[in-house]
C-alpha positions in Angstrom: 0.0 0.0 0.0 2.8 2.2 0.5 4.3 2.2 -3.1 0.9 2.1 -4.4 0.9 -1.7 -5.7 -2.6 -3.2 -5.2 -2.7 -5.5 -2.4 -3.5 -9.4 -3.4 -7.0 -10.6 -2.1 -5.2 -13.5 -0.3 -3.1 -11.6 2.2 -4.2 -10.7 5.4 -4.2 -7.4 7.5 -5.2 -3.8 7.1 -2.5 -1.4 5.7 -1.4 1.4 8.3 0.8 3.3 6.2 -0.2 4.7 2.1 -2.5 6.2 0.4 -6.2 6.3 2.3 -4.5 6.3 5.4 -4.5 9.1 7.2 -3.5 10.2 10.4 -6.8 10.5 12.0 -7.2 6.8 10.9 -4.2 5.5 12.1 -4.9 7.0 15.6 -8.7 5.0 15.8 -6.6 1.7 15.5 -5.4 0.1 19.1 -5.5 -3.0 18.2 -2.7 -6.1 17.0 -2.1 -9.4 16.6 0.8 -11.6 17.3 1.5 -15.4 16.4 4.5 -17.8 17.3 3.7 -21.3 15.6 7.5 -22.9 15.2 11.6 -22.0 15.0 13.2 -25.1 13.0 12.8 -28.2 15.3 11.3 -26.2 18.3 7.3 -25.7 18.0 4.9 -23.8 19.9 1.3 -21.8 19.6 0.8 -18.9 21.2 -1.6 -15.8 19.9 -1.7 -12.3 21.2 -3.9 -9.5 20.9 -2.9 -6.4 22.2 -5.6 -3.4 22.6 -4.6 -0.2 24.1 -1.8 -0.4 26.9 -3.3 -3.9 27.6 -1.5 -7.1 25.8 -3.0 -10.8 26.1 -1.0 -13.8 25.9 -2.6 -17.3 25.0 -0.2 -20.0 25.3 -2.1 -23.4 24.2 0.8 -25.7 25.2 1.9 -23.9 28.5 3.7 -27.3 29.3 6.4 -26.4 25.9 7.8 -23.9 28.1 9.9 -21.0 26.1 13.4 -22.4 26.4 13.0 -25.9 25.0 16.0 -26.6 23.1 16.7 -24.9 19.6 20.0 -25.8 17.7 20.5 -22.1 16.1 19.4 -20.5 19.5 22.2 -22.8 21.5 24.5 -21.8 19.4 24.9 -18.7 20.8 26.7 -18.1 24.3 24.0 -15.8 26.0 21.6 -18.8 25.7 24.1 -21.6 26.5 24.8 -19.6 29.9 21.0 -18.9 30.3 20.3 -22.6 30.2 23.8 -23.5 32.9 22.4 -20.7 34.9 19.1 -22.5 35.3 20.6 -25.6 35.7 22.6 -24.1 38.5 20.0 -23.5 40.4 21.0 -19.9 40.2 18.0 -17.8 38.7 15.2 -19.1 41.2 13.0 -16.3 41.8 13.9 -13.9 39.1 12.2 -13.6 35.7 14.9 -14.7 33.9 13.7 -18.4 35.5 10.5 -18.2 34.1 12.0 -19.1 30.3 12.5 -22.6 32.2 8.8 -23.1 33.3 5.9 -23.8 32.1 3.6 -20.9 31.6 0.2 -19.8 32.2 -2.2 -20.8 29.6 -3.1 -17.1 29.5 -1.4 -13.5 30.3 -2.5 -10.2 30.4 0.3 -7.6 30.9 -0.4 -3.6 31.4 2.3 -2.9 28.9 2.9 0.8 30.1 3.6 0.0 32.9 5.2 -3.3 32.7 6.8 -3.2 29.3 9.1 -6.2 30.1 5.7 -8.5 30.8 6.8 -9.5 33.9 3.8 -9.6 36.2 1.2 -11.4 34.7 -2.1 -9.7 35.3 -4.9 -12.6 34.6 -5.6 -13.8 38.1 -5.7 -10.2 39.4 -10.0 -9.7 39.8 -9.5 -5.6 39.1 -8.2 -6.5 35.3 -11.4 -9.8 35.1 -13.1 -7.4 32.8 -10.4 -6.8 30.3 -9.1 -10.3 30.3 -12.7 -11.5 29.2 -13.1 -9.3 26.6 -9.1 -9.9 25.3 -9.9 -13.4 25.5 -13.2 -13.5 23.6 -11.6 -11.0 20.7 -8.8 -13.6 20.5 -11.1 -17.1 20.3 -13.1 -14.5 17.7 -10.4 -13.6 15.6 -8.7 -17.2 15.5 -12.1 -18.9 14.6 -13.0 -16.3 11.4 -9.5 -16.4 10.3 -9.9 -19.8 10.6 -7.0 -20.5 12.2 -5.4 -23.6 10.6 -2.4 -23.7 13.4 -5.3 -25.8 15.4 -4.2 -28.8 13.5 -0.8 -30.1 13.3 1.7 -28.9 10.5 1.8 -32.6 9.3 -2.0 -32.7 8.8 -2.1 -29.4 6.8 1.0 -30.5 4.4 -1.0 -33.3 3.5 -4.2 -32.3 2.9 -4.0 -28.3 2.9 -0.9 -27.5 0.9 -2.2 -27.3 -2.2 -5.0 -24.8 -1.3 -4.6 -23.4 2.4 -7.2 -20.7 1.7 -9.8 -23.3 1.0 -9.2 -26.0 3.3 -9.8 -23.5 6.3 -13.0 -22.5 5.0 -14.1 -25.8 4.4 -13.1 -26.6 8.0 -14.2 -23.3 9.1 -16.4 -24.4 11.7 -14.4 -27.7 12.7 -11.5 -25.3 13.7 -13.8 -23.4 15.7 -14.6 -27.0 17.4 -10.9 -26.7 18.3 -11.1 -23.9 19.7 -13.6 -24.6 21.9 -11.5 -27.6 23.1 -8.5 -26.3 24.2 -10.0 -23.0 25.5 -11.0 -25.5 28.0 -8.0 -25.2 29.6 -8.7 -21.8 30.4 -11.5 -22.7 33.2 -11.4 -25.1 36.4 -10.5 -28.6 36.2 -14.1 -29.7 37.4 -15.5 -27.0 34.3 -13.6 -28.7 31.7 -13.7 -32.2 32.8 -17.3 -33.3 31.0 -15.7 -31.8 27.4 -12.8 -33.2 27.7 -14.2 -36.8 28.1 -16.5 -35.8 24.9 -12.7 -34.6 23.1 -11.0 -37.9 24.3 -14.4 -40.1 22.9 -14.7 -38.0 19.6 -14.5 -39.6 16.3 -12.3 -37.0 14.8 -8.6 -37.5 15.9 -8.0 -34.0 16.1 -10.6 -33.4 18.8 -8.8 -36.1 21.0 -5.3 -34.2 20.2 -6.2 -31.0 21.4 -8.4 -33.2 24.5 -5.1 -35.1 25.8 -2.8 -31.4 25.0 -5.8 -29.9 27.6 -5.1 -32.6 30.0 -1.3 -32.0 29.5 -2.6 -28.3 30.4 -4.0 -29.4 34.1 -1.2 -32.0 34.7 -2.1 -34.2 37.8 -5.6 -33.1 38.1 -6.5 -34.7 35.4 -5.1 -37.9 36.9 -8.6 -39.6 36.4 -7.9 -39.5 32.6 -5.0 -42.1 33.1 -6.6 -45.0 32.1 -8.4 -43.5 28.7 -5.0 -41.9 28.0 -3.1 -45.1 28.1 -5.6 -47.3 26.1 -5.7 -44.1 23.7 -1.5 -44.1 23.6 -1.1 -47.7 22.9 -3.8 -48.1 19.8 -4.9 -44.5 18.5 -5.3 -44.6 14.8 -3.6 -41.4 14.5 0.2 -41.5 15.5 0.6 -37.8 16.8 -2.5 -38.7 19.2 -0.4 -41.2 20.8 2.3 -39.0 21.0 0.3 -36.2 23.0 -1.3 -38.6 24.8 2.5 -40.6 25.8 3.2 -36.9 26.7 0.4 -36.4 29.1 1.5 -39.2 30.7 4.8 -38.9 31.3 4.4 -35.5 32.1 2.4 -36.6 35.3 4.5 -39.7 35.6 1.9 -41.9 35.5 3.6 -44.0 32.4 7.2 -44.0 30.7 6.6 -42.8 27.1 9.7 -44.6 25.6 7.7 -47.6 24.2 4.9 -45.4 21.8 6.9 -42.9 21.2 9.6 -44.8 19.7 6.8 -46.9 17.6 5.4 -44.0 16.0 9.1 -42.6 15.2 10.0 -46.0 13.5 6.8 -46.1 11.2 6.5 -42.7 10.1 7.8 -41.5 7.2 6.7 -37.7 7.4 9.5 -35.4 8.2 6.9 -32.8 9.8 5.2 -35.8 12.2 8.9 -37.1 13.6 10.3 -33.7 13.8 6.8 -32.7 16.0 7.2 -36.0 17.9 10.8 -35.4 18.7 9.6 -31.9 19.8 7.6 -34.0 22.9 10.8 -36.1 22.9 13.3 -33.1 23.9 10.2 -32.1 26.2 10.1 -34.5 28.1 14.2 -35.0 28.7 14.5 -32.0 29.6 11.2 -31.7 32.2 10.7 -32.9 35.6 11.2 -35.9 36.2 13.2 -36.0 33.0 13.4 -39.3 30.9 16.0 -40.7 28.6 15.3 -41.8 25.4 17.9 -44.4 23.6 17.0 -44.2 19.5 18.6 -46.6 17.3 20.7 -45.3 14.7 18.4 -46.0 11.4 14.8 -46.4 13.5 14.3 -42.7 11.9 13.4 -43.2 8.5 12.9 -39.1 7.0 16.4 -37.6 6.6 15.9 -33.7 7.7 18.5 -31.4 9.5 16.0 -31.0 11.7 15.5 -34.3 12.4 19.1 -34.5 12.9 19.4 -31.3 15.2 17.2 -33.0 17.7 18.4 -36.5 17.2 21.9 -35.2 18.3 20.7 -33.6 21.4 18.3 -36.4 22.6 21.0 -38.8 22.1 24.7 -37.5 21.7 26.4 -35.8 19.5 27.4 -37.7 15.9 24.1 -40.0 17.4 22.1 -38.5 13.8 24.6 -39.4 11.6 23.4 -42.3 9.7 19.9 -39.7 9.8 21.9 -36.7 7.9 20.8 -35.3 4.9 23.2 -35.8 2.3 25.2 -32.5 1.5 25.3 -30.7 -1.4 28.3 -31.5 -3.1 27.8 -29.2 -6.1 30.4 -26.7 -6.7 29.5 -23.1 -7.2 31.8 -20.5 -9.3 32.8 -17.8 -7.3 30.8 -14.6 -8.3 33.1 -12.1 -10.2 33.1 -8.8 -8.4 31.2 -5.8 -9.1 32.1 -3.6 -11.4 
């Protein structure tokens, strides 16, 4: 908009700079939206909206907490001494800890006068009012997008990749099913427990995902869920469905996740699924109580760096090595310089 080029119909967002803009329009608008899906092998999903001096924070795997392991970001020395730090013992009680933990499903910072986001407003009753109506503008905005982050990326490279813009309408109001089901994390245990039986017992494998990520959301208390979760683990249709719901349990301790975990890695042959299951895999190492995981050289069929990347920490260094894409042994001419 701001070289004059007419905008294409399938990108999103409203132009704030360009012709038709003027000032007194840009000043109306108090309103954004952030989104953090995945960094190479590391993946999240968080959304923010911020309005005015108020930003909201929804974290739908609060359990991923913000300093699981990423290759490049290790790489540097600030984060290698972040991570010894922690290890240390040495940043309990300061913010700097928090990058360690597992966050609040939801945050609501007054950015003017916390502009760092330390103190997380959401439990505070004066701010209730804002919070609901942050929280409903968000669940509004991701269900008319539709937001196709609700399902995993291995689901949308096969059946959305050749037309994302029509597969989320189509599934328009399925995603907004989603939604609904990990929002569910947002209430009391005792709230949430009736849908998430109806998730867990749902015909569509999705639902059950984002049903055993919610229990992942409560941890122990929702303990009763152990038994469907392991019959659910050892015989899902749906491989990532046994990997959230190994990860549940684990994550409470209530089973070791070695066993289905490792199955789904050996059969799968989708670089997206192994890379998202080793993502609960470096997880889970590197949580309380902390598990080891012994892969075979070879049981990992899709050759990725990614794959590789995460492979090397689980396991060892040089541990990926039979995994490792092949390099490009092409030879390039050296560009002649500029005139």
């Amino acid at each position: 908009n701001l070289c004059g080029i007419d905008i294409p119909k399938v990108m999103d967002g409203t132009p704030f700079m360009g012709p038709g803009i003027s000032k007194a329009d840009l000043e109306k608008r108090d309103e954004t939206f952030g989104i953090a899906d995945r960094f190479d092998e590391k993946y999240d999903l968080v959304r923010t909206l911020r309005k005015g001096k108020f930003k909201y924070m929804r974290s739908y795997q609060p359990f991923n907490f913000d300093g699981l392991m990423n290759v490049y970001r290790y790489k540097m020395a600030s984060y290698r001494e972040w991570f010894k730090l922690y290890k240390a013992g040495k940043l309990k009680g300061t913010p700097a800890e928090q990058f360690y933990l597992p966050r609040s499903p939801e945050a609501l910072y007054d950015i003017d006068a916390d502009p760092y986001e330390i103190k997380n407003l959401a439990g505070d009753p004066a701010h209730a009012k804002t919070l609901a109506d942050l929280r409903g503008r968000l669940a509004g905005w991701m269900k008319s997008m539709p937001d196709l982050s609700l399902f995993p990326e291995s689901e949308l490279i096969k059946n959305a990749w050749g037309n994302p813009v029509k597969f989320g309408q189509t599934n328009k109001a399925r995603i907004g099913e989603l939604v609904d089901i990990a929002d569910l994390s947002l209430g009391s245990f005792a709230k949430a427990q009736a849908g998430i039986t109806t998730a867990l017992d749902a015909d569509d494998p999705w639902k059950r995902y984002w049903g055993l990520i919610v229990c992942s959301c409560f941890g122990k208390a929702a303990k009763g869920f152990v038994t469907t979760a392991k019959a659910i683990a050892a015989k899902d249709s749906e491989p990532l469905v046994r990997v959230r719901a190994a990860e549940f349990l684990a994550l409470i301790g209530a089973q070791k996740p070695q066993a289905v975990i490792l199955d789904v890695l050996g059969k799968s042959d989708s670089i997206s699924e192994v890379v998202l299951a080793l993502n609960t895999v470096a997880l889970l190492k590197d949580s309380k109580p902390g598990y080891t995981f012994d892969i075979p050289k070879g049981l990992v069929k899709p050759r990725h760096r990614e794959i590789s990347n995460r492979l090397n920490y689980i396991c060892g260094p040089g541990s990926a090595t039979a995994d490792a894409p092949k390099k490009n042994k092409k030879k390039w001419k050296k560009a002649k310089p500029a005139e």
